[in-house]
Structures are given as C-alpha cells and as structure tokens.
C-alpha positions as CSV (number, residue, x, y, z in Angstrom):
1,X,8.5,-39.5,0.0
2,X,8.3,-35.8,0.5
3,X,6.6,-33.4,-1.8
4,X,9.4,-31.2,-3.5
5,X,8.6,-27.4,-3.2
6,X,10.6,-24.4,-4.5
7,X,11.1,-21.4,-2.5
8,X,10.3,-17.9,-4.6
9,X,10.1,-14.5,-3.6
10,X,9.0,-12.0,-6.1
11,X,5.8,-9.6,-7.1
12,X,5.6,-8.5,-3.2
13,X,5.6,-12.2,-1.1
14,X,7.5,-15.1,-0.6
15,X,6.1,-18.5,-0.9
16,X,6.3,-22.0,-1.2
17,X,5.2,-23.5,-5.1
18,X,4.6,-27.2,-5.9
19,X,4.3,-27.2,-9.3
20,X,2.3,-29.6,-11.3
21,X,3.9,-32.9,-12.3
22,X,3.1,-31.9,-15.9
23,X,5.4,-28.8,-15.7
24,X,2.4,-27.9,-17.8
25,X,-0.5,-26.0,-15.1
26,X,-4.1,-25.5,-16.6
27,X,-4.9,-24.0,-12.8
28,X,-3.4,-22.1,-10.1
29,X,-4.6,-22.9,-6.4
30,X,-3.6,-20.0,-3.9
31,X,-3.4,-21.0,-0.5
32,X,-3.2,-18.7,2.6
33,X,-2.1,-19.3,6.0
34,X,-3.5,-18.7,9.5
35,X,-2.6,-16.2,11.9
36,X,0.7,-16.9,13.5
37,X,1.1,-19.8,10.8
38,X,3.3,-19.8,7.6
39,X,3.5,-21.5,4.2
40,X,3.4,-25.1,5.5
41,X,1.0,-28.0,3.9
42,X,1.1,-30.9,4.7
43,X,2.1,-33.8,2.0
44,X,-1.2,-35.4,2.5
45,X,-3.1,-32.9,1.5
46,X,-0.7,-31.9,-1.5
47,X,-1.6,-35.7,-2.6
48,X,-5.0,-35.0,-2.2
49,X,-4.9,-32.0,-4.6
50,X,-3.0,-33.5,-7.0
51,X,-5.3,-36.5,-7.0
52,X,-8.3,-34.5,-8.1
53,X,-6.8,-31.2,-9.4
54,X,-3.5,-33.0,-11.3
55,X,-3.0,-30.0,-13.6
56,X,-2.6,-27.3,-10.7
57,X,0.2,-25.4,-9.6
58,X,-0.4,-25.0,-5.7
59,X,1.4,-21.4,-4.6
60,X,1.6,-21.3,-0.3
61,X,1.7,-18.0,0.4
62,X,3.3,-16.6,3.2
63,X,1.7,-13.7,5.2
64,X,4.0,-10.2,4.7
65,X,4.2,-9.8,8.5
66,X,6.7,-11.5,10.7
67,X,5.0,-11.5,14.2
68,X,7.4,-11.6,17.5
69,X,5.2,-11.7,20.1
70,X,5.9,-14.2,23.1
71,X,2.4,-15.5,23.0
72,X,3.0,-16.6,19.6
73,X,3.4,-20.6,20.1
74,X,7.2,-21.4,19.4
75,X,5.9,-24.4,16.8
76,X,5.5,-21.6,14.3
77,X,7.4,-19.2,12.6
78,X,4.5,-16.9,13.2
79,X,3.2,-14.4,10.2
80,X,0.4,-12.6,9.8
81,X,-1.9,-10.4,6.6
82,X,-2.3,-7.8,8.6
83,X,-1.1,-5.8,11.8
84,X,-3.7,-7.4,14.6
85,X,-1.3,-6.8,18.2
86,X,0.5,-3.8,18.3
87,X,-0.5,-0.7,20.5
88,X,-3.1,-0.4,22.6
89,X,-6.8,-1.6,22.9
90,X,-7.8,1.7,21.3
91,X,-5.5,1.2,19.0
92,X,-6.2,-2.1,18.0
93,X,-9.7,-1.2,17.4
94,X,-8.6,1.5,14.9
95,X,-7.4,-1.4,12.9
96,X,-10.2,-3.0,13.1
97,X,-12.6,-0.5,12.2
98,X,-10.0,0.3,9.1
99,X,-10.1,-3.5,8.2
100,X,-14.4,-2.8,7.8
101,X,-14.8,-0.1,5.9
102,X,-12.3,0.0,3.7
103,X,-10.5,-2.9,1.5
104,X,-8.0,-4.9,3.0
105,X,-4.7,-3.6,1.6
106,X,-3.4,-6.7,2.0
107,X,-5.9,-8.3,-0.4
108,X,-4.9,-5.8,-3.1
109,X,-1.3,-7.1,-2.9
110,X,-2.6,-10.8,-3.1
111,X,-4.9,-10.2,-6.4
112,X,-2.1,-8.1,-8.4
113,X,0.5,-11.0,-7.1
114,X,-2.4,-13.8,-8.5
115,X,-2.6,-11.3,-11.9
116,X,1.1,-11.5,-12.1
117,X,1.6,-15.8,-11.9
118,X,-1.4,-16.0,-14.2
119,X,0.1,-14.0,-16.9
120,X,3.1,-15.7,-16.0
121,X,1.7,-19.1,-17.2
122,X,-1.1,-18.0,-19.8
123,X,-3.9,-18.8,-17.9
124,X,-6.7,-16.0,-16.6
125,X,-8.7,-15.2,-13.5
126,X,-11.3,-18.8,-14.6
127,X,-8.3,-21.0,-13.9
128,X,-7.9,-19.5,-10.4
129,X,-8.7,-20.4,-6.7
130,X,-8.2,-19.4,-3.8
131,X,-8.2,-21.1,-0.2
132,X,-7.4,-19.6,3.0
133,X,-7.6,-20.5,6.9
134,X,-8.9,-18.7,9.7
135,X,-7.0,-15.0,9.1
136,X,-6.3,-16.0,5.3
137,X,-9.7,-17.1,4.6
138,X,-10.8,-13.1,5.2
139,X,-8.0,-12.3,2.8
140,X,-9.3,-14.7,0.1
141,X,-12.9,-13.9,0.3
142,X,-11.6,-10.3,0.2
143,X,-9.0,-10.6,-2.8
144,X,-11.9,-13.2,-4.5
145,X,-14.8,-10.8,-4.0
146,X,-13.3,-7.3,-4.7
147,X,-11.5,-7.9,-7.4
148,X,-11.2,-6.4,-11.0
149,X,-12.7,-10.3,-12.7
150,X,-14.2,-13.5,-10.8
151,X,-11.7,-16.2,-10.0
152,X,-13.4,-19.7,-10.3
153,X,-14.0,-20.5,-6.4
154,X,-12.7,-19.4,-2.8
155,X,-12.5,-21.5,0.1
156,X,-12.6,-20.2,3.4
157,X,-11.7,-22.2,6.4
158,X,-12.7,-20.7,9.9
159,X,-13.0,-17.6,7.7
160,X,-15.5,-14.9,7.8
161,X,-16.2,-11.8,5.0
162,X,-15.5,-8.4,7.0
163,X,-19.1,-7.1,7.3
164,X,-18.8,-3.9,4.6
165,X,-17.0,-5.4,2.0
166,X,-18.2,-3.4,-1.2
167,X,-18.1,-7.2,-3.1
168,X,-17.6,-6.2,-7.1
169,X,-16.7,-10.0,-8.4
170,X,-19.8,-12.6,-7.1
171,X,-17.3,-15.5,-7.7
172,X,-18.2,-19.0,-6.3
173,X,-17.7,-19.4,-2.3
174,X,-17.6,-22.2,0.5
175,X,-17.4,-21.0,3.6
176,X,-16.1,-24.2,6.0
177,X,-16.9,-23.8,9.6
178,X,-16.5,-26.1,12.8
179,X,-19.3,-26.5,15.0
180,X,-17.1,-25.8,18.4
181,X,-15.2,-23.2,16.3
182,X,-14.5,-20.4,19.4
183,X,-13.6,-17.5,17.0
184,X,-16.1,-17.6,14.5
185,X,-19.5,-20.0,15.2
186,X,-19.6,-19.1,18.8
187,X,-21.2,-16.3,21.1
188,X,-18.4,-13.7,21.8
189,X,-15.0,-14.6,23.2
190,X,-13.9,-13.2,26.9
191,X,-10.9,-12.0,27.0
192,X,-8.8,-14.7,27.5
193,X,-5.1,-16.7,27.9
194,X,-4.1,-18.2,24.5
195,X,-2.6,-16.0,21.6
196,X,-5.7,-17.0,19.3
197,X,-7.9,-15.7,22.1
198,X,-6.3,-12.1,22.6
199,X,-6.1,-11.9,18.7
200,X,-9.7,-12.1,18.2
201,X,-11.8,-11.5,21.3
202,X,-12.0,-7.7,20.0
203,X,-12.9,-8.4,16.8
204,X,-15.5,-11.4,17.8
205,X,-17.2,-9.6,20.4
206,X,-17.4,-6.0,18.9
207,X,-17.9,-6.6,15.2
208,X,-20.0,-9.1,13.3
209,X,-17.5,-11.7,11.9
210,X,-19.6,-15.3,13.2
211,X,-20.5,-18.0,10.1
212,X,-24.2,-16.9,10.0
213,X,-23.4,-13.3,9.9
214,X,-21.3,-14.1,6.4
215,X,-23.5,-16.5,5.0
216,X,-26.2,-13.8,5.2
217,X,-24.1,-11.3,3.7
218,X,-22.9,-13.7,0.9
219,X,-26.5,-14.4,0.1
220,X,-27.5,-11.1,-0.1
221,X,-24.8,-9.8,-2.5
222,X,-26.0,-12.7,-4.7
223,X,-22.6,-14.7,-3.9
224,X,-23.1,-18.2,-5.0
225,X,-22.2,-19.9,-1.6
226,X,-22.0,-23.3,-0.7
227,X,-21.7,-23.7,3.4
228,X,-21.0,-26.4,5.7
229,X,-20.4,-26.6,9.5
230,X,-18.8,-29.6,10.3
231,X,-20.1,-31.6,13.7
232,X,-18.0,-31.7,16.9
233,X,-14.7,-29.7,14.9
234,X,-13.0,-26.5,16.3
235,X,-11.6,-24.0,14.7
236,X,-8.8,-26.2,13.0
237,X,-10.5,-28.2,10.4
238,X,-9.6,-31.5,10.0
239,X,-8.6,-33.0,6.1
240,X,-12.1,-34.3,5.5
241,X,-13.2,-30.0,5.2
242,X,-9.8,-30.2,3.0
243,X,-10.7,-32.6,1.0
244,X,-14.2,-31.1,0.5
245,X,-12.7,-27.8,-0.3
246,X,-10.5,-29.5,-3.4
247,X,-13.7,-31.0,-4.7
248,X,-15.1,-27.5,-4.9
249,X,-12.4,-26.1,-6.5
250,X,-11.9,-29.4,-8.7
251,X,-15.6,-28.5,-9.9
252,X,-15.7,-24.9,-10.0
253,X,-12.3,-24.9,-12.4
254,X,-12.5,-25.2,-16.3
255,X,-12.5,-29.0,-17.4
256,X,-9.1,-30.3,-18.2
257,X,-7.8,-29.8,-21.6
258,X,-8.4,-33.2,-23.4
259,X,-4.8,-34.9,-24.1
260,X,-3.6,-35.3,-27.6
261,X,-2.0,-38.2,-29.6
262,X,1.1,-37.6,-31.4
C-alpha cells in the first residue's frame, strides 16, 4: 500500500508532507531534491524513516524553479534551487561566482520556511534535519551551516559545501559520496552530452566543489563530519547510503519522549 502524502504550499514553497502516524511529530526531516528532480520519495524509503525515526514529520520540498529545458529528461517534472542554465557561458559563470561568495538565497528561504513548520508544531531548530541530493544537498549544508541556531544533523548526498561559505551554525554533517560519482569525486568533467553534464562541467572543472575539497573545509570550520564514499556507486546513491543517512539523523535527534500510561 502507498504512503499517503498531503500536498501544501505556504511560507514560500510547495511540497509533499507525510506526517507522522502519531499525528503527534517530536521531529521534522527536510528533504531536498536533485537538479531537474522534484518532491518524489519513494515508499521504501518513507518505511525506512518511519521504522527508525517513527515520531517525524518528513516535509519533500520542491525546488522554487520550474526548469523547461529540452535536455531536461521527460521522466521528471524538472525543478531546480537555483538558476544554473540560462544565458551564456559568461553568464553562467556570474552565477556561479555569486553562488561562492555570497549565501545562497535560496538557502535563506529554506531556513525561515524550516523556522516557520517548527513553530508551527512546537518543536525548535534540535528536533530538525535536513537531507538533500546532489543540487539540494548544497542547499542543506548551506541552510544547516549558516543559519541563526544548529539543527540536529544534515545529510548530503552527492552534495558538496560551496567553497566560501562563512559557516556560523557547526551543526552535525555526513557528507555521502559514490566512488564513480562524475560530478563530485571525479577529476573535472568535459563538456559533455547529458543534461547533468552541461549543468555541472562549469562548476566542477572551474571551482572547487569535489568530496575531499568539502571534507577539508568541514574539518577546518570545526564541523563535526561523518564521511563515507560508497564502493563502485555513481552519483545516484542507492537506499543502503539512505538508510545510513536515517541512522544519522535517528542518532543525532533528541531521544523520543518516553510514552505515558493513563
């Protein structure tokens, strides 16, 4: 059987929630997409959080920006953090450099709409995670790091941390990273075919967003990281860096409240 969501759009995005079976949350998981992806996860991996994490609400957020590009694959509704296409190469490298030294705007949006749902069920920046993929793990490690308070953990899958983040909030990180991944573990992309590819061979081969780059960086704001590369994986991890993921956030979070007898 299907996983019942609710569609919302309010405080600046839209997105998917599936709310905990208590109708009571003690947590708040905020996942973001990839580049060109949207709010979709899959049942499986809703199990597996709920297995571990049974007190959370899980939010899906969906990027802000509809992409219509014909490279984008036609499986996916396509949205994106950030403007990464338009204009030319010139112009595209403007972004970039904006994206570097200053905060992500984006990620300003995301921590005043996490603010608002905390508030919105009593709980505080402690009971909070994030977890993004590829494009929105830079937006959680920006949004987690640069914030006004820690949150209690951010994943990043296929991430990296935009190499001048001024990082105010040292909250706990793991950084998730295939061994094959061609965007961030790997020496600098070509220019290539492939909507991925022409996305990030700017970025990748002019500004320093590989896995041991971030690490480094991570370690020498005094980040607590936790880092793993997983053996003969891409840059779509599989369920088993999911599942890994949950049990860092499922230990990083504040114990569950114990229950009480009538």
């Amino acid at each position: 059987m299907a996983i019942a969501s609710t569609w919302h759009n309010e405080n600046g995005f839209e997105y998917a929630l599936f709310p905990a079976p208590s109708g009571k949350p003690e947590s708040l998981i905020i996942f973001m997409h990839g580049l060109g992806s949207d709010t979709y996860i899959s049942d499986e991996c809703i199990r597996a959080i709920r297995k571990k994490i049974p007190s959370a609400d899980v939010i899906a957020l969906q990027g802000p920006i509809k992409i219509k590009k014909s490279y984008i694959p036609n499986v996916t509704r396509g949205y994106s953090w950030f403007h990464l296409f338009d204009g030319s190469v010139a112009a595209k490298a403007k972004t970039w450099l904006s994206h570097v030294f200053n905060r992500l705007s984006v990620a300003e949006k995301v921590e005043a709409f996490a603010h608002a749902e905390l508030t919105k069920r009593g709980l505080t920046e402690d009971n909070l995670a994030y977890m993004g993929t590829s494009m929105g793990g830079i937006v959680a490690l920006q949004a987690g790091l640069t914030g006004e308070k820690p949150v209690a953990a951010i994943v990043s899958r296929g991430g990296a941390i935009l190499p001048l983040t001024k990082i105010k909030t040292p909250s706990k990180v793991f950084l998730q990273v295939g061994e094959l991944d061609e965007l961030f573990n790997n020496p600098p992309l070509k220019p290539g075919e492939g909507f991925l590819k022409r996305a990030f061979s700017l970025a990748t081969g002019k500004l320093t967003l590989k896995h041991k780059q971030s690490a480094e960086f991570l370690k020498k704001n005094n980040v607590p990281l936790t880092e793993k590369i997983y053996p003969k994986q891409g840059h779509a991890l599989n369920n088993l860096a999911w599942d890994d993921g949950i049990d860092f956030i499922a230990k990083a979070l504040p114990p569950p409240k114990p229950k009480t007898t009538p």
